[in-house]
C-alpha positions in Angstrom: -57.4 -80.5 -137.7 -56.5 -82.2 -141.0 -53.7 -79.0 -141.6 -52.1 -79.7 -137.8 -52.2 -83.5 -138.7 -50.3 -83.0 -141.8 -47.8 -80.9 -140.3 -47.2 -82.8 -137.5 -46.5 -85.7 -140.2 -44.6 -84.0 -142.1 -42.4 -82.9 -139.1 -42.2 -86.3 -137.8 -40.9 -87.4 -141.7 -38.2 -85.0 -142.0 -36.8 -85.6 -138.3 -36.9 -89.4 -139.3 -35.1 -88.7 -142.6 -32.5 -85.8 -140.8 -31.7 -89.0 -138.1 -31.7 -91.4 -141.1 -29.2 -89.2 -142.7 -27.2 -88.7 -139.9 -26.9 -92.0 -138.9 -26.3 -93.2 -142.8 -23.5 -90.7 -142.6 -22.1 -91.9 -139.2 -22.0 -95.3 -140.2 -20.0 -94.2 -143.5 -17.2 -92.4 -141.9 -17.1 -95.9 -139.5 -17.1 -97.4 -142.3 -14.5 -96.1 -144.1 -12.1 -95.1 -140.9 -12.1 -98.2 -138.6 -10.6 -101.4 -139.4 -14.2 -103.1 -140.0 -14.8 -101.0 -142.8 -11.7 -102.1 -144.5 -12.1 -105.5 -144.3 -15.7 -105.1 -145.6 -14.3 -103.8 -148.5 -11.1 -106.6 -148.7 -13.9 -109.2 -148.7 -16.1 -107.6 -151.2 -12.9 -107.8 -153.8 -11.5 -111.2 -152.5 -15.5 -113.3 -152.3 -15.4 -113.4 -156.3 -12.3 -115.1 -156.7 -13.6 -118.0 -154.7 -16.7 -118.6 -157.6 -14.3 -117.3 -160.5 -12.6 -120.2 -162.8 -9.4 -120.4 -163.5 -8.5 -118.2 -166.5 -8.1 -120.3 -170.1 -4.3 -120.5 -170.7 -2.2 -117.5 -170.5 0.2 -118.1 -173.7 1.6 -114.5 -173.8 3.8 -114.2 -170.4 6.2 -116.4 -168.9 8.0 -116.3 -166.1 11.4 -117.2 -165.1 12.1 -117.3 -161.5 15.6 -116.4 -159.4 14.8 -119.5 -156.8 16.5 -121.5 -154.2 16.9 -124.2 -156.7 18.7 -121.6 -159.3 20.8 -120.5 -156.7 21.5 -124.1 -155.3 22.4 -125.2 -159.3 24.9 -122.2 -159.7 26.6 -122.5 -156.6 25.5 -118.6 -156.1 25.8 -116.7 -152.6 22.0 -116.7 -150.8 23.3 -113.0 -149.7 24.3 -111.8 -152.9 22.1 -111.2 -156.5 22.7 -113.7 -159.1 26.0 -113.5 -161.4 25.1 -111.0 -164.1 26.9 -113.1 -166.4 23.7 -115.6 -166.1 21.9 -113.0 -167.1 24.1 -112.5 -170.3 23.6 -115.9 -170.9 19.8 -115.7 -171.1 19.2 -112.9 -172.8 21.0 -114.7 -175.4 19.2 -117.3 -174.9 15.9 -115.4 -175.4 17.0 -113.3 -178.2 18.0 -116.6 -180.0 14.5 -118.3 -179.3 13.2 -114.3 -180.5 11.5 -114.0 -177.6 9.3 -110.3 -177.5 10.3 -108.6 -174.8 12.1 -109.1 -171.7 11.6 -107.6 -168.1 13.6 -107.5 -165.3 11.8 -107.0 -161.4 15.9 -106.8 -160.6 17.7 -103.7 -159.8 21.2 -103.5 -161.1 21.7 -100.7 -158.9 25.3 -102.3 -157.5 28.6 -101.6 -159.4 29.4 -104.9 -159.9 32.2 -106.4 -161.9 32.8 -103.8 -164.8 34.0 -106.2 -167.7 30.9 -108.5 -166.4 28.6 -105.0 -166.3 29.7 -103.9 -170.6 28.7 -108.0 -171.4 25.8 -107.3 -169.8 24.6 -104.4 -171.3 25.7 -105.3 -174.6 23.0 -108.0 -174.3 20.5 -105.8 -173.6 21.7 -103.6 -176.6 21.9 -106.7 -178.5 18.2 -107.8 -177.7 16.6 -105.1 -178.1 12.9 -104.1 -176.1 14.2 -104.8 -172.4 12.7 -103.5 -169.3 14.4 -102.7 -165.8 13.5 -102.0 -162.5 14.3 -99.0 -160.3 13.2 -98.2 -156.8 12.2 -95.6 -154.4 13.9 -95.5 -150.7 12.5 -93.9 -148.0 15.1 -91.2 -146.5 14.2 -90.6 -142.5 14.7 -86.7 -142.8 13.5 -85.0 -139.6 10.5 -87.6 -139.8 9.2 -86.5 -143.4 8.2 -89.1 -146.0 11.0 -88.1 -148.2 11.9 -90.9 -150.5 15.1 -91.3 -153.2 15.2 -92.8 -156.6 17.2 -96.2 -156.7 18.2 -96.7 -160.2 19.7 -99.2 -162.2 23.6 -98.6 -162.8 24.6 -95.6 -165.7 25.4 -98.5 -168.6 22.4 -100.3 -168.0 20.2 -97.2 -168.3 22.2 -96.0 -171.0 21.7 -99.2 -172.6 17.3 -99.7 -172.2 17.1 -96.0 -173.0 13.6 -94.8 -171.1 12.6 -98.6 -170.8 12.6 -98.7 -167.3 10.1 -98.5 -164.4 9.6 -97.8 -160.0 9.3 -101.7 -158.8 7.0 -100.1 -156.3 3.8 -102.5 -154.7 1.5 -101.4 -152.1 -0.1 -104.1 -150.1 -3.4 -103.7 -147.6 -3.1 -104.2 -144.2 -3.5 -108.0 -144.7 -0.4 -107.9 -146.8 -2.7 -108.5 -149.8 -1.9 -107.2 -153.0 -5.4 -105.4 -154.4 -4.6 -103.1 -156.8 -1.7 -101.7 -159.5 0.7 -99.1 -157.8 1.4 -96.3 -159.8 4.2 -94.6 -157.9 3.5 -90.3 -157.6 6.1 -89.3 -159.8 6.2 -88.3 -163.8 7.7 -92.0 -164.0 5.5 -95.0 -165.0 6.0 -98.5 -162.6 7.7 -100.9 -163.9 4.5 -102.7 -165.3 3.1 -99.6 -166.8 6.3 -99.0 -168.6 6.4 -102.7 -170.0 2.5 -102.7 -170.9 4.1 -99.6 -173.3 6.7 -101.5 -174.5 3.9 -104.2 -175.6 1.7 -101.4 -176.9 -1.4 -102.2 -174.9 -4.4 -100.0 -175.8 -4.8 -98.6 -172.6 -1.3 -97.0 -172.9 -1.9 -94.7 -175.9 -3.4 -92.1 -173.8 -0.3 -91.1 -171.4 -3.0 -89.4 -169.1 -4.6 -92.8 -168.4 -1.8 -94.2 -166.1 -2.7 -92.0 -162.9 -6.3 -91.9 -164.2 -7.7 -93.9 -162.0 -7.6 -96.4 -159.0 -7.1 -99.8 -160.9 -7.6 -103.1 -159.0 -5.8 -106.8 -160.2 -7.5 -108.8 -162.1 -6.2 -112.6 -160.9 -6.6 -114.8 -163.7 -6.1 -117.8 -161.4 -4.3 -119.7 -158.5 -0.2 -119.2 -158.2 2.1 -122.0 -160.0 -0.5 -122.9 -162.6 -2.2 -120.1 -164.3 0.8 -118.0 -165.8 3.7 -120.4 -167.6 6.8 -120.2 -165.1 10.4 -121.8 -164.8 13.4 -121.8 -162.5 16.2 -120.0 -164.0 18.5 -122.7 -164.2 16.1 -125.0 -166.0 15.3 -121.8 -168.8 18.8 -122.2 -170.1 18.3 -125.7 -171.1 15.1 -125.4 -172.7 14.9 -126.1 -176.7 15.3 -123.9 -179.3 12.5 -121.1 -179.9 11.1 -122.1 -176.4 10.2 -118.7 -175.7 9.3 -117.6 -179.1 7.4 -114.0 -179.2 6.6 -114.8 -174.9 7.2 -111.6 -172.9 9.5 -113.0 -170.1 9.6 -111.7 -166.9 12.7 -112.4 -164.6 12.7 -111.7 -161.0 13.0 -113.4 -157.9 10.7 -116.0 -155.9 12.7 -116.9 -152.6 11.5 -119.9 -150.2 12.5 -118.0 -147.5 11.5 -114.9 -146.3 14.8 -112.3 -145.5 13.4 -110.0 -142.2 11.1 -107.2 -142.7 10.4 -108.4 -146.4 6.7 -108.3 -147.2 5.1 -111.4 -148.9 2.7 -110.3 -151.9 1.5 -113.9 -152.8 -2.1 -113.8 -152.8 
């Protein structure tokens, strides 16, 4: 009696712990393929922010933004990039003040004007550790996910050498940006290559950039945490302003063009 007792438990355990199982399982694969699941995760990244303080003062970065003001001050075409001969302007600007390094989140991937285009590179040459941007277009090719390198013009790569880097970001459904793209190509992004430009640690292992899934580290609300300027106002600014910063130029428009994504978080 005891022997048919303990089977019969024993039956009734492993049925409980095959349906247990199964169900654990059923509710993963919900989980991780239905909208609810991805928003469980988006919440479990995002709910720390809220009870995380503002970092202590980020002294190493600034920022110069392209913005409506800047292109209101220079009289520049909202359709068009800005004058490269701004740009020649700053970088001189920057490598008087010896600021570090210099990025650009702007693709020079237009002819342009050539005597403006040798000025322009020569101040790169002249500066020294500059970074630029390059792209990847999507090619619709009998409905493939085929995509093409956009690169910065031939004397502007000639002129950074390897220091450049895929301006690539990949935002979640929420148009949220949660974690570093590394684009699948032997190329590093364009913050990977400029974190080797700046040496970082995790950068003197190669294999670490596709090593694994890396999610961003906010320091703290937009505008306030990480030093930032309009162009216009960065030309102006004293002597040795941006002494040993690592500038980063690129554009923050007021508007929206169609079918651009917003990455503000």
């Amino acid at each position: 009696s005891r022997i048919v007792n303990w089977r019969a438990k024993l039956t009734e355990a492993l049925w409980t712990g095959a349906i247990g199982a199964a169900l654990s399982s059923a509710l993963g694969l919900v989980l991780l393929k239905a909208p609810v699941g991805d928003g469980l995760i988006r919440r479990s990244y995002d709910m720390p922010f809220a009870f995380t303080p503002a970092s202590t003062n980020v002294d190493q970065v600034y920022l110069i933004l392209q913005d409506n003001p800047t292109y209101d001050y220079f009289k520049q075409d909202y359709d068009k990039r800005l004058d490269r001969a701004l740009h020649v302007q700053l970088l001189e600007k920057l490598r008087q003040d010896q600021a570090r390094m210099v990025v650009f989140d702007v693709i020079f991937n237009d002819p342009g004007d050539t005597r403006t285009n040798l000025m322009l590179a020569q101040a790169m040459t002249n500066f020294g550790p500059v970074v630029l941007a390059a792209t990847l277009e999507k090619i619709s090719l009998l409905g493939g996910g085929i995509t093409k390198p956009v690169m910065p013009e031939e004397i502007f790569q000639q002129a950074v050498g390897t220091n450049w880097g895929y301006s690539l970001v990949k935002p979640d459904g929420d148009d949220v940006l949660r974690w570093h793209y590394e684009p699948p190509t032997e190329e590093p992004s364009l913050g990977w290559q400029a974190a080797v430009l700046a040496k970082a640690l995790i950068t003197a292992n190669p294999a670490n950039r596709l090593a694994e899934k890396r999610w961003i580290r906010y320091y703290g609300p937009p505008d306030s945490t990480i030093p930032q300027v309009s162009y216009y106002m960065a030309l102006d600014k004293t002597n040795g302003f941006f002494r040993d910063k690592i500038v980063f130029i690129g554009g923050k428009p007021g508007t929206l063009t169609r079918g651009e994504i917003s990455d503000t978080f």
